[in-house]
Legacy VTK file of the C-alpha trace (Angstrom):
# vtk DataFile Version 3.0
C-alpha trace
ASCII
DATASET POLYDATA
POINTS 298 float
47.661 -25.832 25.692
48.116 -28.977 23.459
47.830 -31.276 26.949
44.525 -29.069 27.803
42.659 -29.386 23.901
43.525 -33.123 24.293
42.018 -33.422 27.648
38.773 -31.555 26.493
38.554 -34.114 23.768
38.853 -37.064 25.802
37.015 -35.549 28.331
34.308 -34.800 25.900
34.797 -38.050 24.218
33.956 -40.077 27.783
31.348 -38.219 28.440
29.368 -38.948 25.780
29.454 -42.232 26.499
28.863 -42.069 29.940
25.583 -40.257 28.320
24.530 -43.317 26.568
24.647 -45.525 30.128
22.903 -42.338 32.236
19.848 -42.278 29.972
19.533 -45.730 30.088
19.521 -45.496 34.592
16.982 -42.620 34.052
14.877 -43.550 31.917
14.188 -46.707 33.634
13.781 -44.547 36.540
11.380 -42.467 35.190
9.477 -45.505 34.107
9.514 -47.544 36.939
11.346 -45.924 39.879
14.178 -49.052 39.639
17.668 -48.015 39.949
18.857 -50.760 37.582
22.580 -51.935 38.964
22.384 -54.575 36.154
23.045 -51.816 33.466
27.032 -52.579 33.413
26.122 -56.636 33.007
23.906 -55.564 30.287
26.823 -53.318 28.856
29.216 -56.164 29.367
26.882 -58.666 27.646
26.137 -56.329 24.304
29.705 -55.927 24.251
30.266 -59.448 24.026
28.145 -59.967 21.447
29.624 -57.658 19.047
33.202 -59.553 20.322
31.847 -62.793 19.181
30.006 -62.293 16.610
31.702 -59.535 14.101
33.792 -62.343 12.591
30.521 -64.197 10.985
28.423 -60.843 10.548
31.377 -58.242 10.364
31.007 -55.124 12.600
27.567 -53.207 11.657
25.899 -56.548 11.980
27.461 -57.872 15.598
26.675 -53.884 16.691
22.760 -54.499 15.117
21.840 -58.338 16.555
23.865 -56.925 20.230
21.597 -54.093 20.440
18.464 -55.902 19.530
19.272 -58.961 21.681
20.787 -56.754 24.870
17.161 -54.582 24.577
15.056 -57.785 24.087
17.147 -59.214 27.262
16.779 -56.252 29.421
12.715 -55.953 28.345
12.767 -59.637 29.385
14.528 -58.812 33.201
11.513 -55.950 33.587
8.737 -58.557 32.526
9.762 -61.826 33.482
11.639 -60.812 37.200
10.117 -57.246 38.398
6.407 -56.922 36.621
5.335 -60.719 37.816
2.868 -59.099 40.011
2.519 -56.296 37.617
3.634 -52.930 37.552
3.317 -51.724 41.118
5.731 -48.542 41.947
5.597 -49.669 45.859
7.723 -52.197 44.797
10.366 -50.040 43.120
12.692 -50.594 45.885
12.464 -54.249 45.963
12.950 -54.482 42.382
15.886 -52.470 42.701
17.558 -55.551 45.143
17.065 -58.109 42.344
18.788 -55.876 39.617
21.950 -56.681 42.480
20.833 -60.317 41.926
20.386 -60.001 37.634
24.309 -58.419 38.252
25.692 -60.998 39.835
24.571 -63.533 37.733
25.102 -62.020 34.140
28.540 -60.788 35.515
29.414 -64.163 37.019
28.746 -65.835 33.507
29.859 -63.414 31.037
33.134 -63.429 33.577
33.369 -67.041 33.030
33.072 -66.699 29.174
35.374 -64.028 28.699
38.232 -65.361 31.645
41.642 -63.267 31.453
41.153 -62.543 27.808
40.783 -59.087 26.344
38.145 -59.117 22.967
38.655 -57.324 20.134
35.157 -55.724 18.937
36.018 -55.483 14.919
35.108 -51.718 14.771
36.320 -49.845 12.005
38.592 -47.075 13.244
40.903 -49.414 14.889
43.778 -46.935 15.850
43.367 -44.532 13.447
44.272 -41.490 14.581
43.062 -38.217 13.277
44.956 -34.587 13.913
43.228 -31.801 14.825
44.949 -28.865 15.124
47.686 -29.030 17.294
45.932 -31.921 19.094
45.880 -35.983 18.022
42.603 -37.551 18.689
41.911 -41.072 18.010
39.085 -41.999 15.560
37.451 -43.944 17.937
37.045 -40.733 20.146
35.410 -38.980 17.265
33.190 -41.725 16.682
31.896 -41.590 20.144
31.223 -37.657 20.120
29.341 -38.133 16.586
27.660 -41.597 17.243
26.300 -40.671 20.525
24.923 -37.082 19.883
23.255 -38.287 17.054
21.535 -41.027 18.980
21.156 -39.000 21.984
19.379 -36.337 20.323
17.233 -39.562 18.531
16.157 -40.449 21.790
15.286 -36.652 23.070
12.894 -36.740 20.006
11.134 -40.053 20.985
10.518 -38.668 24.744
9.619 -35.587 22.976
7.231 -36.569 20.105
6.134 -40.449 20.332
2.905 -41.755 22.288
5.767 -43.354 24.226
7.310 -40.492 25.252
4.186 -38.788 26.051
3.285 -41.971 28.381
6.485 -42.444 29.534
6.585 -38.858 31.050
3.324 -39.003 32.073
3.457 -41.908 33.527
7.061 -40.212 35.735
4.586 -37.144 36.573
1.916 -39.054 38.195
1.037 -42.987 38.138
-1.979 -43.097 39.761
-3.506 -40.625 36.461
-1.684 -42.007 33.756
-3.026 -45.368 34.717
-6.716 -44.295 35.007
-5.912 -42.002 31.276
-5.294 -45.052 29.785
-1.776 -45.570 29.786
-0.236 -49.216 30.050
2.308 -48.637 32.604
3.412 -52.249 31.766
4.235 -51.894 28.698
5.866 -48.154 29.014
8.370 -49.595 31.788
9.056 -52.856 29.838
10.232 -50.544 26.789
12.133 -47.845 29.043
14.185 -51.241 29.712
14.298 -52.385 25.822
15.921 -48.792 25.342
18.370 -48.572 28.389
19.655 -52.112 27.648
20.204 -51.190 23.638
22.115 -47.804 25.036
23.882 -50.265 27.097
25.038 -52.100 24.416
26.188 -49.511 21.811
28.468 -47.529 24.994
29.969 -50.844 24.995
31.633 -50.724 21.509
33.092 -47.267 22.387
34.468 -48.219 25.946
36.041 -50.955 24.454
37.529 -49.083 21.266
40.907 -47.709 21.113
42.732 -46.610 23.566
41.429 -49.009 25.638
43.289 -52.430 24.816
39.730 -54.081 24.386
36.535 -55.606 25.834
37.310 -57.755 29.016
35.550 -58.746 32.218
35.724 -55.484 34.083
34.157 -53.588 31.465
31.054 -53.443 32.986
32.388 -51.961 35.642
33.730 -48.722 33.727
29.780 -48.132 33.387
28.683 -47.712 37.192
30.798 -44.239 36.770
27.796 -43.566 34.727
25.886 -43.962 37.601
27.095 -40.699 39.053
26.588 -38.880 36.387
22.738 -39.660 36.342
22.552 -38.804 40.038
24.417 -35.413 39.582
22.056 -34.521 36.868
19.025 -35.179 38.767
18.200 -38.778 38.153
14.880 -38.543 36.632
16.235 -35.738 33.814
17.017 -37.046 30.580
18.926 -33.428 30.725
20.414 -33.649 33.399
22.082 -37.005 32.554
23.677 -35.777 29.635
24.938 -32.390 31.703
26.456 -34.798 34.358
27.886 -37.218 31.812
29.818 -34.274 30.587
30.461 -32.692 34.053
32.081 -36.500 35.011
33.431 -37.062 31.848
36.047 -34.248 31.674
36.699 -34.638 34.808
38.202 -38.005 34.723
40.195 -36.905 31.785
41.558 -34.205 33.412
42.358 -35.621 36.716
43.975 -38.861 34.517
45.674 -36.303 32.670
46.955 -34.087 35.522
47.840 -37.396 37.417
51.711 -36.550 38.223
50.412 -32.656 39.488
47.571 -34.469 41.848
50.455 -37.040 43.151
50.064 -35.660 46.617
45.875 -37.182 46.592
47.114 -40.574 45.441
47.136 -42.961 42.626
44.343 -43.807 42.670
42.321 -40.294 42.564
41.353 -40.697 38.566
38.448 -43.485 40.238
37.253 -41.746 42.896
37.419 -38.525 41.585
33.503 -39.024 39.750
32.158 -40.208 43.056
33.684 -36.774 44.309
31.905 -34.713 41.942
28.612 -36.138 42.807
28.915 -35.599 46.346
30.343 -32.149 46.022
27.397 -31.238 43.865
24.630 -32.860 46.002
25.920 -31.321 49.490
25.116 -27.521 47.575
21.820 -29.136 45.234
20.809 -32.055 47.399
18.315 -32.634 43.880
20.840 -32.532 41.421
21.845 -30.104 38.577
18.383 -30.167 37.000
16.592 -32.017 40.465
12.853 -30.086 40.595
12.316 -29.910 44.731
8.795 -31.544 45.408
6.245 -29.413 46.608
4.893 -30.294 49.898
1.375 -29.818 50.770
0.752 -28.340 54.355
LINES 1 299
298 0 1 2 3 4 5 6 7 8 9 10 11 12 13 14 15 16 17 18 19 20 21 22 23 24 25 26 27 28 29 30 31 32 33 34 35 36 37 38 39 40 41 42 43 44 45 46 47 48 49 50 51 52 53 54 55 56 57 58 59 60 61 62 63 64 65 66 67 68 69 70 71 72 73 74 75 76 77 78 79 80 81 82 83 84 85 86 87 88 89 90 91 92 93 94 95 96 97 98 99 100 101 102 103 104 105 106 107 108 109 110 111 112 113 114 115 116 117 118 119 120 121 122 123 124 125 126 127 128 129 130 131 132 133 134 135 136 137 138 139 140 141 142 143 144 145 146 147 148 149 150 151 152 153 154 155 156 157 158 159 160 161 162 163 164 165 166 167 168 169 170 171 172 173 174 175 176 177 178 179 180 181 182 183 184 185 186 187 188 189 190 191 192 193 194 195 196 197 198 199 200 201 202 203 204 205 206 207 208 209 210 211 212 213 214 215 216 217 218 219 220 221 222 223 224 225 226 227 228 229 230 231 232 233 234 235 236 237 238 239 240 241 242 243 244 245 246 247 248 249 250 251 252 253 254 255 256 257 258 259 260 261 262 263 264 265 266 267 268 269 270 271 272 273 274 275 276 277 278 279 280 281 282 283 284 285 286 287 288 289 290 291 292 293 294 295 296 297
């Protein structure tokens, strides 16, 4: 039982993260139609930020100028690179090729920068651990839970109750009508990237916390399994991202922590077990958890 409540917990824990990288692929999705593959770089870069910097500013104020500076950089990849010719969603695909590109060449750098080091991020709970119940849970797990519902239900309420929101799902509805109501596509899609690179950023802090030994080069990487979790929800629902975070989330923890009863799939089942998920999922709701089907006109 003890094994199980801990699983939950780090199940739960991952999740939430995982939350924080999803919304970021969706709503750039929403906004654009981009499937941004540069969200781990930008999670790797925030990350090193806070590494860096937390010495000079201490921890709150590497975690502020990373998020600012990760958003400003990921507004600048939507502006600069994919909106040259302005916003045109015929180009979505397109677009989504030179995120491979913005990838290759953030990860290339930061993976020069960091080398075969691992970088402490300064955050306070260290490893503290905190007992609940029968169960042990690291205060860097709690953190996560707290931290991201907080800011996940922060962003519900700006897709919910801002002129941005209201654009920015108008805009996903129907492009064409937003456009002639007014609505600067530009500078909706430009923000959607501003927010999913600050997300980006503050998962960062948490993938790198305790247990994990600390930031290093593959950390980026950790966030692609985020990837699934936006597709199993439905891609273009904020809701459905955090459902599929969840869904992949305790599944990882449970397959890492039922490793030595799943010897007989292999070692390395814990990675692809995610991808698994997804594809199990999409072969009974080829839309996703919360996917609407399009209606057809005959």
């Amino acid at each position: 039982m003890t094994a199980f409540l801990d699983n939950t917990l780090s199940g739960l824990a991952l999740g939430a993260v995982y939350a924080l990288v999803a919304l970021g692929f969706v709503v750039i999705f929403k906004a654009s139609g981009v499937l941004n593959f540069a969200q781990g770089s930008l999670l790797l870069f925030g990350g090193y930020l806070v590494a860096v910097l937390h010495d000079d500013l201490g921890f709150a104020g590497a975690l502020a100028v990373a998020v600012l500076t990760t958003g400003l950089l990921a507004g600048a990849v939507d502006r600069l690179l994919l909106q040259r010719g302005g916003p045109d969603p015929a180009a979505a695909p397109v677009q989504t090729i030179v995120t491979i590109g913005v990838d290759i060449v953030l990860v290339t750098e930061l993976s020069r920068r960091i080398g075969g080091d691992l970088l402490s991020l300064g955050d306070p709970w260290g490893d503290a651990v905190t007992e609940v119940g029968p169960v042990t849970v690291a205060d860097s797990r709690i953190a996560a839970i707290s931290v991201s519902a907080v800011v996940i239900a922060a962003v519900f309420a700006l897709f919910r109750f801002t002129p941005w929101g209201l654009s920015l799902r108008a805009a996903a509805e129907d492009t064409e009508a937003a456009a002639l109501m007014g609505v600067r596509l530009s500078r909706v899609r430009m923000l959607a990237w501003c927010l999913a690179g600050a997300l980006a950023a503050l998962a960062a802090v948490f993938l790198a916390a305790f247990p994990a030994p600390g930031l290093e080069r593959t950390t980026g990487q950790i966030a692609l399994k985020a990837f699934p979790a936006a597709i199993l929800g439905g891609m273009a629902s904020p809701a459905g991202a955090l459902a599929g975070s969840l869904v992949i989330g305790l599944t990882e923890a449970f397959v890492a922590g039922y490793q030595s009863d799943l010897h007989v799939l292999g070692e390395g089942v814990g990675d692809v077990a995610p991808y698994a998920v997804m594809i199990a999922v999409l072969l009974v709701r080829p839309t996703g958890l919360f996917g609407a089907k399009g209606a057809v006109r005959v």
